[in-house]
N, CA, C and O atoms as CSV, one atom per row, in Angstrom:
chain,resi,resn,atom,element,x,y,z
A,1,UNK,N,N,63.613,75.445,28.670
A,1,UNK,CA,C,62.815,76.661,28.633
A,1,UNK,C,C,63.196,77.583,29.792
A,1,UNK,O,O,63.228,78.787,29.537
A,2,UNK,N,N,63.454,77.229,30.883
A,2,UNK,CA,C,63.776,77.471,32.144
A,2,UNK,C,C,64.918,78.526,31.755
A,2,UNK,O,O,64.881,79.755,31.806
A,3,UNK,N,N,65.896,77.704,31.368
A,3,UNK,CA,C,67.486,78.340,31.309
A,3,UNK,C,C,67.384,79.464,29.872
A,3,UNK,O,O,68.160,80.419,29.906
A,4,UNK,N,N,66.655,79.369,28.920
A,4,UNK,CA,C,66.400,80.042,28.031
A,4,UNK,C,C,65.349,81.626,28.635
A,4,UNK,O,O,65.537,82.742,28.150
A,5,UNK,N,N,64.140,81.288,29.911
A,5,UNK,CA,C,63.901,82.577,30.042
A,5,UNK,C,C,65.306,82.929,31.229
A,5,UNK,O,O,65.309,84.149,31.397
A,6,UNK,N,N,66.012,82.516,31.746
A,6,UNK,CA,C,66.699,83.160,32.571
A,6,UNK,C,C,68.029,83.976,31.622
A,6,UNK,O,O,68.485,85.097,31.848
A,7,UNK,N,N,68.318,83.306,30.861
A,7,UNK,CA,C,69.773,84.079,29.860
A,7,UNK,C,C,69.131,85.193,29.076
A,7,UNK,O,O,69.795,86.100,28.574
A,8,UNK,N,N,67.538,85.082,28.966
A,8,UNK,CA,C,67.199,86.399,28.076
A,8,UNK,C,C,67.316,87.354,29.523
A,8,UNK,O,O,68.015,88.362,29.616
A,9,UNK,N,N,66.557,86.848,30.487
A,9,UNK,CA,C,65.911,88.113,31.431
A,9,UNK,C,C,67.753,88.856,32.095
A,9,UNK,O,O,68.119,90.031,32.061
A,10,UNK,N,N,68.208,88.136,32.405
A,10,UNK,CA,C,70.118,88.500,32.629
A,10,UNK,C,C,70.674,88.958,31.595
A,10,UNK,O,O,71.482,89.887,31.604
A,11,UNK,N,N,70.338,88.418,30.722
A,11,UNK,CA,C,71.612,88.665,29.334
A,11,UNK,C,C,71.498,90.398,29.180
A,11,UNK,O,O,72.468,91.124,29.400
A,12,UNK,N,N,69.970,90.986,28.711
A,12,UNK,CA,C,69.541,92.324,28.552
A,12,UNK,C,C,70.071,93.045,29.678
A,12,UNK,O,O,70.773,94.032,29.457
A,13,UNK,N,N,69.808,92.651,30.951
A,13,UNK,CA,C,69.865,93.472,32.192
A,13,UNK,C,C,71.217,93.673,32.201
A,13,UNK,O,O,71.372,94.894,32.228
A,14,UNK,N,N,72.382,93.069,32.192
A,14,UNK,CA,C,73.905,93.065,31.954
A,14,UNK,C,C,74.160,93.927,31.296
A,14,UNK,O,O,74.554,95.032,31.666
A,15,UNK,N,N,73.843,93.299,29.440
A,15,UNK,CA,C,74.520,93.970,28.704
A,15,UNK,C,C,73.931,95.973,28.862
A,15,UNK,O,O,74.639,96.916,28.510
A,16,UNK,N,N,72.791,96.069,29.351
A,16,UNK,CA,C,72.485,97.447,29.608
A,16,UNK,C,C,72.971,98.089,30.370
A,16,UNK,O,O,72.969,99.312,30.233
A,17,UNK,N,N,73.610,97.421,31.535
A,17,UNK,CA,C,73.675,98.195,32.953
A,17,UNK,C,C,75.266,98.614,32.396
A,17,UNK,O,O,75.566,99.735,32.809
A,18,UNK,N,N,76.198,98.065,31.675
A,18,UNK,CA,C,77.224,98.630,31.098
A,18,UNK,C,C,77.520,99.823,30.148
A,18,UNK,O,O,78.512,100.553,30.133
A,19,UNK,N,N,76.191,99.843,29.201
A,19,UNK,CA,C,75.700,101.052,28.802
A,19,UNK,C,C,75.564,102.106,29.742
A,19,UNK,O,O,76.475,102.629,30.383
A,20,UNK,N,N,74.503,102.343,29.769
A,20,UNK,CA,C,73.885,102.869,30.980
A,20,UNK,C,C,75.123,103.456,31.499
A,20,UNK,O,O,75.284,104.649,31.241
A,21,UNK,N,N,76.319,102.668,32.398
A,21,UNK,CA,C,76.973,103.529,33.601
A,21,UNK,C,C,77.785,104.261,32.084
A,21,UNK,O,O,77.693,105.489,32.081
A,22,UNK,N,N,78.353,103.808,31.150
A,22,UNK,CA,C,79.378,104.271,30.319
A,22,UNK,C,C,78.736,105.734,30.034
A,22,UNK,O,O,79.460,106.668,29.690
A,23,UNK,N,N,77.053,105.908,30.231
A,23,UNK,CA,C,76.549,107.186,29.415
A,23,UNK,C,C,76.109,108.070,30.769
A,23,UNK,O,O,75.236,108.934,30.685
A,24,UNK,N,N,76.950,107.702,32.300
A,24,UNK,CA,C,76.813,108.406,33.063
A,24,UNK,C,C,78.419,109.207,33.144
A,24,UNK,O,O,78.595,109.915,34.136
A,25,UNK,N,N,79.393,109.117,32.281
A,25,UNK,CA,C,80.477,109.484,32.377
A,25,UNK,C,C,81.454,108.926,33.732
A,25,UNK,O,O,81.189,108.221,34.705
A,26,UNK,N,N,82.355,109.427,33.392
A,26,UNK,CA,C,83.765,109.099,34.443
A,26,UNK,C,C,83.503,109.375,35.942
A,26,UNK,O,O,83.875,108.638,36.855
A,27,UNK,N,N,82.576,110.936,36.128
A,27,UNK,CA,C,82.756,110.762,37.352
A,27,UNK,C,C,81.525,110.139,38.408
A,27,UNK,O,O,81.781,109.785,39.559
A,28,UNK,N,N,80.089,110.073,37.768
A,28,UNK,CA,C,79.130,109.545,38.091
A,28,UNK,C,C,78.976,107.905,37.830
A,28,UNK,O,O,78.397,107.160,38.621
A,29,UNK,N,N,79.616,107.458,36.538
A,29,UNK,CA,C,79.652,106.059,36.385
A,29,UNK,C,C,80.058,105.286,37.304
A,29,UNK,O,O,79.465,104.216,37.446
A,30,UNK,N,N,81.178,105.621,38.175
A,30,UNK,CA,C,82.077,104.574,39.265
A,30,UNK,C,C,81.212,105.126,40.435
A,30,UNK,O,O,80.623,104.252,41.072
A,31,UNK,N,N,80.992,106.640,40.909
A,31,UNK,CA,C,80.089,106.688,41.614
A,31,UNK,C,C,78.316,105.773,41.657
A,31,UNK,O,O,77.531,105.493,42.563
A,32,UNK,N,N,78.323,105.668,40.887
A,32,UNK,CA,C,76.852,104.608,40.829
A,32,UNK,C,C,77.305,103.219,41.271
A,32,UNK,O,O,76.718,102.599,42.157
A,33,UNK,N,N,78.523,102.690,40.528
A,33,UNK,CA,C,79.001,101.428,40.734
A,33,UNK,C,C,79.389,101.399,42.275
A,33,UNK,O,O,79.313,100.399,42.987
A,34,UNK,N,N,79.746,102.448,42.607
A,34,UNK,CA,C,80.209,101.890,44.020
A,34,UNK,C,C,78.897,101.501,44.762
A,34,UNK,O,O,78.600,100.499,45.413
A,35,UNK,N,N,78.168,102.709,44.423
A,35,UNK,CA,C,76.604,102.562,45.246
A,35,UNK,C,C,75.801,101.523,44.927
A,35,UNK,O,O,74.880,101.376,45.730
A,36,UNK,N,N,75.834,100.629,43.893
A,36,UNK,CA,C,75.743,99.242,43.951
A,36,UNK,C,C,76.332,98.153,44.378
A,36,UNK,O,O,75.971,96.986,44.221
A,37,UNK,N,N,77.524,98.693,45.084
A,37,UNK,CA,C,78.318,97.660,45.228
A,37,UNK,C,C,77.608,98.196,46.777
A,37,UNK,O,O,76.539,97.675,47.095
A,38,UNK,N,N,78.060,98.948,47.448
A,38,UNK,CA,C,77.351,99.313,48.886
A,38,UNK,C,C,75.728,98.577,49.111
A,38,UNK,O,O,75.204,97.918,50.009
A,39,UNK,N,N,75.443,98.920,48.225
A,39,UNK,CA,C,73.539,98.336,48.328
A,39,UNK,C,C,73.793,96.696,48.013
A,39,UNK,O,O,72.859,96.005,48.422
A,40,UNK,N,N,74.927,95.920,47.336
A,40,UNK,CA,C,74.848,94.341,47.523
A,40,UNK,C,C,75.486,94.355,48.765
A,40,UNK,O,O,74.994,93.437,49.420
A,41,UNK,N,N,76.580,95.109,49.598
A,41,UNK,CA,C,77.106,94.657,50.600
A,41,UNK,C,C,76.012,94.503,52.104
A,41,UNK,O,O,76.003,93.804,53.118
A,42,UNK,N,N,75.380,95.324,51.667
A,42,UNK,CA,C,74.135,95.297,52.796
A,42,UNK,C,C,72.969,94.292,52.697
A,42,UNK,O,O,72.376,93.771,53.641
A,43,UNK,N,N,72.768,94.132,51.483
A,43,UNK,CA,C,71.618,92.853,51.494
A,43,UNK,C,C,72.547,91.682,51.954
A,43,UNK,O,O,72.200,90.910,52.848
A,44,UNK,N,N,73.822,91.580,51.259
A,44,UNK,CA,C,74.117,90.019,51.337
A,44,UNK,C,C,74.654,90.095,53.142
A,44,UNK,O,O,74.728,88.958,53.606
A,45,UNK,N,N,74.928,90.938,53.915
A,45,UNK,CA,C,74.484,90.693,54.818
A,45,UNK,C,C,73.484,90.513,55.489
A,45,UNK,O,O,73.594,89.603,56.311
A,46,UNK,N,N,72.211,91.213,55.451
A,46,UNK,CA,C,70.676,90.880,55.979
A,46,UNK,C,C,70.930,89.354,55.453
A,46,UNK,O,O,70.606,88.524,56.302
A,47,UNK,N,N,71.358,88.891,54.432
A,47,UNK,CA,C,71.022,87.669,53.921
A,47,UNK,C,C,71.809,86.649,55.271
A,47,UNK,O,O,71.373,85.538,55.575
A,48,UNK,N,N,72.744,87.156,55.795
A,48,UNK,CA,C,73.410,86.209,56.417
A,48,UNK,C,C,73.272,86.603,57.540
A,48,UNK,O,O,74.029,86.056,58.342
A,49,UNK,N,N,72.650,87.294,57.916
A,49,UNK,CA,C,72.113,87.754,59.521
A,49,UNK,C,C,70.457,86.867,59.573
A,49,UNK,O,O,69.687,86.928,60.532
A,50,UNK,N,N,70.245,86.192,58.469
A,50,UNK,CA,C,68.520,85.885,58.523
A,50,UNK,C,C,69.136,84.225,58.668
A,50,UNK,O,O,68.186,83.459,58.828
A,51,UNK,N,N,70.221,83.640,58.655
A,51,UNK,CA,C,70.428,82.354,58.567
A,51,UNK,C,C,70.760,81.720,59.610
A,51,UNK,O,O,70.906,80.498,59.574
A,52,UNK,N,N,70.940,82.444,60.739
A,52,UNK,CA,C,70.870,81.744,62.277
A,52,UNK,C,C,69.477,82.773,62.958
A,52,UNK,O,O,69.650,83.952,62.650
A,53,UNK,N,N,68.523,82.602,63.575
A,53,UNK,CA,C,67.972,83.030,64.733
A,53,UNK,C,C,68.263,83.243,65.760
A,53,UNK,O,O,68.581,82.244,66.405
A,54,UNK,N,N,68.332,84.738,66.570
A,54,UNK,CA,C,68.588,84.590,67.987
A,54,UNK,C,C,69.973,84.921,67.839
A,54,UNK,O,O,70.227,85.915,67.159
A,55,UNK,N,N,70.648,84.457,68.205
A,55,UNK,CA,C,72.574,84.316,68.784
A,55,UNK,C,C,72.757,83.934,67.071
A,55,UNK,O,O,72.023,83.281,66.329
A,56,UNK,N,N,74.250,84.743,66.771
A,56,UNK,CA,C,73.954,84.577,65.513
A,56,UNK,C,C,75.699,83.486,65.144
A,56,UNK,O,O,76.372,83.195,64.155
A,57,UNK,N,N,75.745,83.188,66.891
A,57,UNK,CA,C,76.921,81.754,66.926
A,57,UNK,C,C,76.096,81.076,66.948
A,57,UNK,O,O,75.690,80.621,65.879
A,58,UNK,N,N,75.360,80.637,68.412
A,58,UNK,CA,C,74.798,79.422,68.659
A,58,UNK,C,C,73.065,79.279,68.211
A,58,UNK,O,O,72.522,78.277,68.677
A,59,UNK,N,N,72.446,79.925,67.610
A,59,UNK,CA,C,70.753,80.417,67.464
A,59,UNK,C,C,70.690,79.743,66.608
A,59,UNK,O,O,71.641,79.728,65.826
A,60,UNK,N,N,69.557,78.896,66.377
A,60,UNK,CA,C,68.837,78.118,65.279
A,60,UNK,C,C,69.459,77.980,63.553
A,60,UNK,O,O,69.898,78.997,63.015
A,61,UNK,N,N,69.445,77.091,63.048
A,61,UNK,CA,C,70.033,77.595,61.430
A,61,UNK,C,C,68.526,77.419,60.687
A,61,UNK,O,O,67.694,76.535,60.894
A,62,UNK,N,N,68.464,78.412,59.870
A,62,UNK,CA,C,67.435,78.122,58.740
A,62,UNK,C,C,67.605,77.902,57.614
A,62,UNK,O,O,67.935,78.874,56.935
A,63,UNK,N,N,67.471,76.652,56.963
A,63,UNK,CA,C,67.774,76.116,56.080
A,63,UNK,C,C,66.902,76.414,54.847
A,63,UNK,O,O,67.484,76.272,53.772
A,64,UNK,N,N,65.947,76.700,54.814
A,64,UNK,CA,C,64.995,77.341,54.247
A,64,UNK,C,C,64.459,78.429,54.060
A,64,UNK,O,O,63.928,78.825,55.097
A,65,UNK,N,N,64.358,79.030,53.318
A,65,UNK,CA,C,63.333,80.434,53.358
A,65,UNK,C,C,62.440,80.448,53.932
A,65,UNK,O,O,62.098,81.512,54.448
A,66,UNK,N,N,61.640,79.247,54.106
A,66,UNK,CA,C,60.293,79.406,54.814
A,66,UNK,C,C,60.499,79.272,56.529
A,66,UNK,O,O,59.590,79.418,57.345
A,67,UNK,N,N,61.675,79.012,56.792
A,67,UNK,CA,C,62.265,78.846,58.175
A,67,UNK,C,C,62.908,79.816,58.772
A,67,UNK,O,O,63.041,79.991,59.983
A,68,UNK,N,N,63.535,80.811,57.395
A,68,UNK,CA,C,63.774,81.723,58.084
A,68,UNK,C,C,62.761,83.034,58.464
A,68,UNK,O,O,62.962,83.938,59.275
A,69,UNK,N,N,61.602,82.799,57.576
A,69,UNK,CA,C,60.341,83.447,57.515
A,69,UNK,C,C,59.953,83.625,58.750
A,69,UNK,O,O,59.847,84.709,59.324
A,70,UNK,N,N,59.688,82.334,59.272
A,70,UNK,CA,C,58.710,81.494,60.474
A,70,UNK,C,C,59.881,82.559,61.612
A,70,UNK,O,O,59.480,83.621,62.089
A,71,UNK,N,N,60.929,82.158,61.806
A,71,UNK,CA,C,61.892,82.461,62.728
A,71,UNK,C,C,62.266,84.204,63.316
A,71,UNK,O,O,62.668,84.692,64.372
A,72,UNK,N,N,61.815,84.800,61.782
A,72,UNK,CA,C,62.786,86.443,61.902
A,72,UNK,C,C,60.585,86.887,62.256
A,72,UNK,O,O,60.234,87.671,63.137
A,73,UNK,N,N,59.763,86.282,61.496
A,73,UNK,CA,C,58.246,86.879,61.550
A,73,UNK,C,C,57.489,86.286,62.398
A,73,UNK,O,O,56.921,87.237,62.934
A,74,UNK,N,N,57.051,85.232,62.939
A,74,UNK,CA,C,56.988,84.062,63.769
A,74,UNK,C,C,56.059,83.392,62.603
A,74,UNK,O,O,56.203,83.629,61.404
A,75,UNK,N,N,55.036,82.473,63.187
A,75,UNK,CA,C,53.880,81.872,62.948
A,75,UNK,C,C,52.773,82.559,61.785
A,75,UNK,O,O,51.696,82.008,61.557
């Protein structure tokens, strides 16, 4: 059931977002794509700036979400 709601909730979102840029034309379509590609390059860093605390050689690792919660928000 699990893997069945996840391939509907992805499958739609995919096959649209290809629509979608194709009906923004040539010169806005790649312009959007890039600007998604810019907006993942920045989260998936926050993502990897939230996985050590402190010193981001030697500072704590958080192995968890809830650790890195505790660590970047405190208590």
């Amino acid at each position: 059931a699990t893997a069945h709601i996840i391939t509907a909730v992805i499958g739609s979102g995919v096959l649209s977002l290809a629509w979608a840029i194709a009906q923004l034309g040539w010169v806005a379509g790649p312009a959007v794509l890039i600007l998604f590609a810019l907006v993942n390059i920045y989260t998936s860093n926050l993502l990897a700036h939230c996985y050590r605390a402190g010193d981001p050689v030697t500072g704590q690792r958080n192995y968890t979400y809830m650790d890195a919660v505790k660590a970047n928000l405190g208590e």
